[in-house]
C-alpha positions as CSV (number, residue, x, y, z in Angstrom):
1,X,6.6,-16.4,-17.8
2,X,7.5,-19.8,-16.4
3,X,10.2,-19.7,-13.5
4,X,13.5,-22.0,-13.8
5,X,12.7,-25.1,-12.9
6,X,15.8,-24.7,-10.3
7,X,13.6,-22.8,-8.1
8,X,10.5,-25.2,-7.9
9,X,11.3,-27.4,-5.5
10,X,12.1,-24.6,-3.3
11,X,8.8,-22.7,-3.9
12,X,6.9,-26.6,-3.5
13,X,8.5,-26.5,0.2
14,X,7.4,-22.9,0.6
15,X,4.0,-24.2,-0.9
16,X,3.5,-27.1,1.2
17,X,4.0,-24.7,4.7
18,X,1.8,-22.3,3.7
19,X,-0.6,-24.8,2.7
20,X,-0.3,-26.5,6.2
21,X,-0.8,-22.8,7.9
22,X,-4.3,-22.2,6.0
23,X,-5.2,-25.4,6.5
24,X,-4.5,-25.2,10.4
25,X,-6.8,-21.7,10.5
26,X,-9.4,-23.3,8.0
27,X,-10.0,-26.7,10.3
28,X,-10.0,-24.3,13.5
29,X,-6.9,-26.0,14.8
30,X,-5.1,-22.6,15.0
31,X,-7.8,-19.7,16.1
32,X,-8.5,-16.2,14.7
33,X,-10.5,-13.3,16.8
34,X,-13.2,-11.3,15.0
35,X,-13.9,-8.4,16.1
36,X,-17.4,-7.0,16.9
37,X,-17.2,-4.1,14.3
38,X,-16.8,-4.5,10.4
39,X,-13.1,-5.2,9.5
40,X,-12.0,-5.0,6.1
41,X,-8.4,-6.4,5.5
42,X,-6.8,-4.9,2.5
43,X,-3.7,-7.3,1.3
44,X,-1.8,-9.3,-1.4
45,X,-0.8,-12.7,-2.4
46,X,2.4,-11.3,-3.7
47,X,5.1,-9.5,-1.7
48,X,4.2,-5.9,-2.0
49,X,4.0,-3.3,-4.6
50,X,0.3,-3.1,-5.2
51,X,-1.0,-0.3,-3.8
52,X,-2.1,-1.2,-0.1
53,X,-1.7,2.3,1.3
54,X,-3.3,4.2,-1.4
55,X,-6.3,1.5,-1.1
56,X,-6.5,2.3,2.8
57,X,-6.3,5.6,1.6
58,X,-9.3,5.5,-0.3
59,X,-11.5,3.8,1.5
60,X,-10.9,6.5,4.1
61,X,-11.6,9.1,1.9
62,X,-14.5,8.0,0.6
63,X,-16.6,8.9,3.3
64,X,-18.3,5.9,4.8
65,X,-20.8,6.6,7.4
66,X,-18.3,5.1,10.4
67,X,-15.4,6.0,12.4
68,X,-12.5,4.4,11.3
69,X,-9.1,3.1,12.9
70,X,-6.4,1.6,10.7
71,X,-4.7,-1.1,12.3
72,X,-0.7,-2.3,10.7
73,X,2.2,-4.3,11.5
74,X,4.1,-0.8,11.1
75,X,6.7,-2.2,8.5
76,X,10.2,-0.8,9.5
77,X,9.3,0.8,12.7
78,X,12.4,0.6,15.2
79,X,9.8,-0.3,18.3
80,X,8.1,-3.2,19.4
81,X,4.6,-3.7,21.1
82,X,1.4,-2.2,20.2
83,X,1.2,1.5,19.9
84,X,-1.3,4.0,19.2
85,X,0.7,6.3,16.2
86,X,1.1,9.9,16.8
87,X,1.1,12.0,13.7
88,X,3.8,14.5,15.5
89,X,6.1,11.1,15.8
90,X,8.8,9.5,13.1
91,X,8.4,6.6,11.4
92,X,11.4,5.0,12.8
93,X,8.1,4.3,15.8
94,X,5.5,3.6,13.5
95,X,6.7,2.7,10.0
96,X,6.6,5.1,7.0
97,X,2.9,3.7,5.8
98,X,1.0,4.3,9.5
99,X,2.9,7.4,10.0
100,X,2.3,8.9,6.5
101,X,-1.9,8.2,6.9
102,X,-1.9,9.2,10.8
103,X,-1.0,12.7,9.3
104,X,-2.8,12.8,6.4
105,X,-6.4,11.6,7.8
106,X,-8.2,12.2,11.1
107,X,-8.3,9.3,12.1
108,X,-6.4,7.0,14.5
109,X,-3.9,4.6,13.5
110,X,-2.4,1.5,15.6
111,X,0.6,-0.3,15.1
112,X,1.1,-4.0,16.6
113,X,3.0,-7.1,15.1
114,X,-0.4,-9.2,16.8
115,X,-2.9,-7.5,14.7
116,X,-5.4,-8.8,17.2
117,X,-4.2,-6.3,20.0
118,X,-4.4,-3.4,17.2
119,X,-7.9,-4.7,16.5
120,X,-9.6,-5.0,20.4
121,X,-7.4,-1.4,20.2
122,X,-9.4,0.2,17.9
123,X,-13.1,-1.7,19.6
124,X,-11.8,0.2,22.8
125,X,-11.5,3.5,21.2
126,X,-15.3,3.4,20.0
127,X,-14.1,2.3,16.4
128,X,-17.0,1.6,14.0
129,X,-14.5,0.4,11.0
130,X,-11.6,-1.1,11.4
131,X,-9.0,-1.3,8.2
132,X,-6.4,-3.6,8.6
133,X,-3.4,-3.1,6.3
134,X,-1.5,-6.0,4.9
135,X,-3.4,-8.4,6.8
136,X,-4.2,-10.9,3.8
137,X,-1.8,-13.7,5.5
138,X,-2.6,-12.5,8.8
139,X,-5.1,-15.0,10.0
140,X,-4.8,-14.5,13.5
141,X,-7.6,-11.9,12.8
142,X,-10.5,-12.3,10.8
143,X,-12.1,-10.0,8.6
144,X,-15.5,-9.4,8.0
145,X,-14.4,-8.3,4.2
146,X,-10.9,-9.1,2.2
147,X,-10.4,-7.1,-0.8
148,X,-7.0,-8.6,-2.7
149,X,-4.6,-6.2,-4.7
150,X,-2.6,-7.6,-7.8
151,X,-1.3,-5.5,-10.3
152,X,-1.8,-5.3,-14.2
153,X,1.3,-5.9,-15.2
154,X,1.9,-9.2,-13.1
155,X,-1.7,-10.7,-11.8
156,X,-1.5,-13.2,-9.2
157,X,-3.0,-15.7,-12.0
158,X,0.0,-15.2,-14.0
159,X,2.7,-15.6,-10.9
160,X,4.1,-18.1,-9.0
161,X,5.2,-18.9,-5.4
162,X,8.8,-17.5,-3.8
163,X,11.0,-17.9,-5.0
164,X,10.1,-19.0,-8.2
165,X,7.9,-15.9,-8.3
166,X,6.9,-13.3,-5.7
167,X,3.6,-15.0,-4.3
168,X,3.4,-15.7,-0.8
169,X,1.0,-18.4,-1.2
170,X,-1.2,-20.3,-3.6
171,X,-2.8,-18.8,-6.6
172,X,-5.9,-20.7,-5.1
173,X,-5.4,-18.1,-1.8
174,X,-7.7,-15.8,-3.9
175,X,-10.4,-17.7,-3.2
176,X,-10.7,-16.2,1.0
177,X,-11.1,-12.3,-1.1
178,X,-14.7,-10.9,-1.1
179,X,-13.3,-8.5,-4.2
180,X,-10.3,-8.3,-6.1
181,X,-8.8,-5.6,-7.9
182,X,-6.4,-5.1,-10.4
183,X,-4.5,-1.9,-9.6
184,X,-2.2,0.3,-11.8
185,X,-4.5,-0.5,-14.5
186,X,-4.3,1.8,-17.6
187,X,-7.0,4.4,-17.8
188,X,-8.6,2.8,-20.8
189,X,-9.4,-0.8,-21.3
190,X,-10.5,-3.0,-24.0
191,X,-13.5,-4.7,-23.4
192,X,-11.4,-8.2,-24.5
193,X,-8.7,-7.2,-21.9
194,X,-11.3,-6.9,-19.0
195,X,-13.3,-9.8,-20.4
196,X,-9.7,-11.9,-20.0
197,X,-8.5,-11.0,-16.7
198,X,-12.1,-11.5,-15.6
199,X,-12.3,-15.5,-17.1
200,X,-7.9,-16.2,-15.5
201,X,-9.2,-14.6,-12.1
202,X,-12.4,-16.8,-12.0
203,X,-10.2,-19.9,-12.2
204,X,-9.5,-19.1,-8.5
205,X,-12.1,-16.9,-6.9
206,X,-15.6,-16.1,-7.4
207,X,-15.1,-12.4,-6.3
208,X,-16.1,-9.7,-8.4
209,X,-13.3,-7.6,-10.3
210,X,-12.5,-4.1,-10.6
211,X,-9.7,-2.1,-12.2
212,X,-8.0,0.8,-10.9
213,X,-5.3,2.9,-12.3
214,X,-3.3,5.3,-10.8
215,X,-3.6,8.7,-10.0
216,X,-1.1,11.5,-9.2
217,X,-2.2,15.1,-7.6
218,X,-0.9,18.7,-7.4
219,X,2.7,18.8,-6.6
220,X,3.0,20.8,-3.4
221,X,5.4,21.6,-1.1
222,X,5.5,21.8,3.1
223,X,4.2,25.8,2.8
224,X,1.4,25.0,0.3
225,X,3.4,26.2,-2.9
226,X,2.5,24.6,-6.0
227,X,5.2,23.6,-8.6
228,X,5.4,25.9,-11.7
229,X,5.0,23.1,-14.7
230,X,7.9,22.4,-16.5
231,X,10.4,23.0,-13.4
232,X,13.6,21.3,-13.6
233,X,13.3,19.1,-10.5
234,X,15.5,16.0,-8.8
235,X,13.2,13.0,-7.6
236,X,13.7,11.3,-4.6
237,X,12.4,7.7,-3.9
238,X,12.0,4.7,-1.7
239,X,9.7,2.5,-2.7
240,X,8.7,-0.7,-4.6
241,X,8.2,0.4,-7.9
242,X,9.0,3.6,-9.5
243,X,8.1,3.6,-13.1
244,X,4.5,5.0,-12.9
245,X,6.2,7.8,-10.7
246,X,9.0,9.0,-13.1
247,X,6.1,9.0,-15.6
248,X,3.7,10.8,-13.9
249,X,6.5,13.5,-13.5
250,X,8.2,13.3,-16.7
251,X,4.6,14.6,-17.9
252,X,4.7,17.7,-15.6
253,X,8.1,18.6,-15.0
254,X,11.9,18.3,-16.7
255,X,13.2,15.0,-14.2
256,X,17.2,16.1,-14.2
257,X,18.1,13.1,-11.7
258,X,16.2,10.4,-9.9
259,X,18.0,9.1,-6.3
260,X,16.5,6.0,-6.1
261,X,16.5,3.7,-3.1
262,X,14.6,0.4,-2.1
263,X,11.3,0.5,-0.4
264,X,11.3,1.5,2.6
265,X,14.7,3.0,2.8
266,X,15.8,4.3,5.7
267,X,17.2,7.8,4.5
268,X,20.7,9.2,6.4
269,X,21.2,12.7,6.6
270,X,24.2,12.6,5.1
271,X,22.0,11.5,2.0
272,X,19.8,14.2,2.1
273,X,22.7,16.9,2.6
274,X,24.1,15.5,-0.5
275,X,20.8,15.7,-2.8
276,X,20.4,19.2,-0.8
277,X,23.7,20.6,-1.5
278,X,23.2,19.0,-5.7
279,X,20.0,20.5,-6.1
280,X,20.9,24.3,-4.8
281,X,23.7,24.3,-7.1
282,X,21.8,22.7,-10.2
283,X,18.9,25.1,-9.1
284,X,16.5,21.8,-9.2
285,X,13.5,21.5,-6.9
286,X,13.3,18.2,-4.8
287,X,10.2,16.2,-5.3
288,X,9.7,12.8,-3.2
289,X,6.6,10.8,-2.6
290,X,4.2,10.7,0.6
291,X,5.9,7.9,2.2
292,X,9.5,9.5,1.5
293,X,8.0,12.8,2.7
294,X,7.6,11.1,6.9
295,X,11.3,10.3,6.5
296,X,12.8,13.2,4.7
297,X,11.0,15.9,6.4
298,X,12.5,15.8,9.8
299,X,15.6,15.5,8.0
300,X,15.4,18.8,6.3
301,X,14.2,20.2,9.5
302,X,17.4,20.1,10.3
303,X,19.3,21.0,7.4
304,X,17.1,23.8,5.5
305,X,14.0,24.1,7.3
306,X,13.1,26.8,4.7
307,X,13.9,25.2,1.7
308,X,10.6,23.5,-0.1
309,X,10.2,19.7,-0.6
310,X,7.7,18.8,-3.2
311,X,5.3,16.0,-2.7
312,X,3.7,14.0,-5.5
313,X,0.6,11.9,-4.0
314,X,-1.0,8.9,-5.6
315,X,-4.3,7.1,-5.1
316,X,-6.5,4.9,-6.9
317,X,-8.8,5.3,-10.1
318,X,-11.8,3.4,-10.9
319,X,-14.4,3.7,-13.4
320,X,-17.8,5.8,-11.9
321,X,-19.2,2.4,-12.3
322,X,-16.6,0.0,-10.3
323,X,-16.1,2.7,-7.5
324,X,-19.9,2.9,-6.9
325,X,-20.0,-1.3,-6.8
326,X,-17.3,-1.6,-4.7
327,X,-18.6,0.8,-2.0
328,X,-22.0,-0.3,-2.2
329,X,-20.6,-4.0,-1.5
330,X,-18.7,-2.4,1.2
331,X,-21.1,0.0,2.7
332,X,-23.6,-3.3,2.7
333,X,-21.2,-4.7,6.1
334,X,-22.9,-1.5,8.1
């Protein structure tokens, strides 16, 4: 879809300074520290939605041969400065992202609005990997590898610069990634839908493509429990896009109400004590996602440390075939 022409001068000014910026990095005029261990940045051209977490998540997971750290900006953390994240912390220090993999993984996680502190960080620690979250547009470090997110339902190819669309730079940014990938993919895919993404992506970058699609787990709470199937349950959310999510748990449960916030929200306790207090009289269990779990937690610490908060995690789905590719190109940096 073509954006009002209203809003095209605005996104050419936008254009033209971000042009400038790459430029500046690209001629060497403005400089960019590599560090002496493989970095992979894991980013978007758009403004967020894509599945950066999960993606960090899964490279973690899938056991390569090094010892990672995870370096972020800590989006809506409260502090300043680099820091080294503590999974016992909150996220108003870290951010909900950094906290949320600093207690799911073992493995250290920085936070630092000059990535390149995170990054000689991690090299001090003895890190052998370094993953740098959101860092597409962060060019003040340089990455040995850049894979690119864009979803399915609005590629990159088909969007357009803020605010016209929700880039946040040139279609022909694509062009810096060493893989894209097209996340919340369906499962099943025609081979003229791959054929066509493959041919609009091509336009702008010679990287290989892969699909994922996304992929929810067991439904557990903080003791462990399981939820029964078909529980009447209230869903509570902060982030980008929730469609996928009320899906997912529409197919498992009976969704009676869905409190939904923007990303990143920054949950109140009188919120919580609200959904609480509806939930015990409806008899509904309370379901939230990992990044809403950080935040609400501590929160019903305080309020009903024995009543149980569900948790529906996501992560990323390829094909046998594109997950073996992509780690092989990956596992190639070591």
């Amino acid at each position: 879809m073509k954006p009002g022409l209203l809003l095209l001068p605005l996104a050419g000014i936008y254009d033209a300074i971000t042009r400038l910026r790459n430029f500046a990095f690209d001629s060497g005029w403005l400089s960019s520290y590599q560090a002496k261990v493989p970095c992979i940045a894991v980013g978007n051209l758009s403004m967020g939605g894509t599945g950066k977490t999960p993606m960090i998540e899964f490279l973690i997971s899938s056991q390569l041969p090094k010892k990672i750290g995870v370096v972020s900006r800590g989006y809506g953390r409260k502090t300043k400065g680099l820091l080294a994240v503590n999974p016992k912390g909150s996220a108003q220090d870290y951010g909900d992202e950094c906290l949320q993999i600093a207690q799911k993984f073992p493995v250290q996680v920085w936070v630092s609005e000059k990535r390149a502190l995170g990054v000689k960080a991690a090299e001090a620690a003895g890190c052998e990997l370094i993953l740098l979250d959101d860092a597409f547009q962060h060019r003040y470090v340089k990455a040995h590898y850049y894979l690119l997110l864009s979803t399915f339902q609005k590629p990159f190819f088909k969007d357009w610069i803020i605010p016209a669309g929700s880039l946040r730079e040139a279609r022909k940014g694509a062009a810096r990634s060493q893989a894209l990938i097209i996340t919340k993919s369906p499962p099943r895919l025609s081979a003229d839908e791959i054929m066509a993404y493959q041919l609009a992506a091509r336009k702008y970058s010679p990287a290989p493509l892969y699909f994922s699609s996304l992929s929810y787990g067991a439904i557990t709470n903080q003791f462990g429990e399981e939820l029964p199937p078909k529980t009447k349950v209230a869903l509570i959310s902060g982030i980008a896009h929730t469609q996928a999510l009320v899906k997912a748990l529409q197919e498992r449960c009976e969704l009676m109400e869905h409190w939904n916030y923007g990303d990143h929200h920054d949950y109140k306790l009188s919120e919580l004590k609200n959904h609480l207090a509806k939930a015990k009289q409806e008899n509904w269990a309370l379901v939230c996602t990992d990044k809403d779990r950080v935040k609400l937690s501590p929160l019903m610490t305080q309020l009903d440390p024995k009543f149980p908060l569900y948790t529906l995690p996501v992560k990323h789905q390829f094909s046998s075939e594109d997950e073996k590719r992509l780690l092989r190109d990956i596992e190639s940096l070591f």
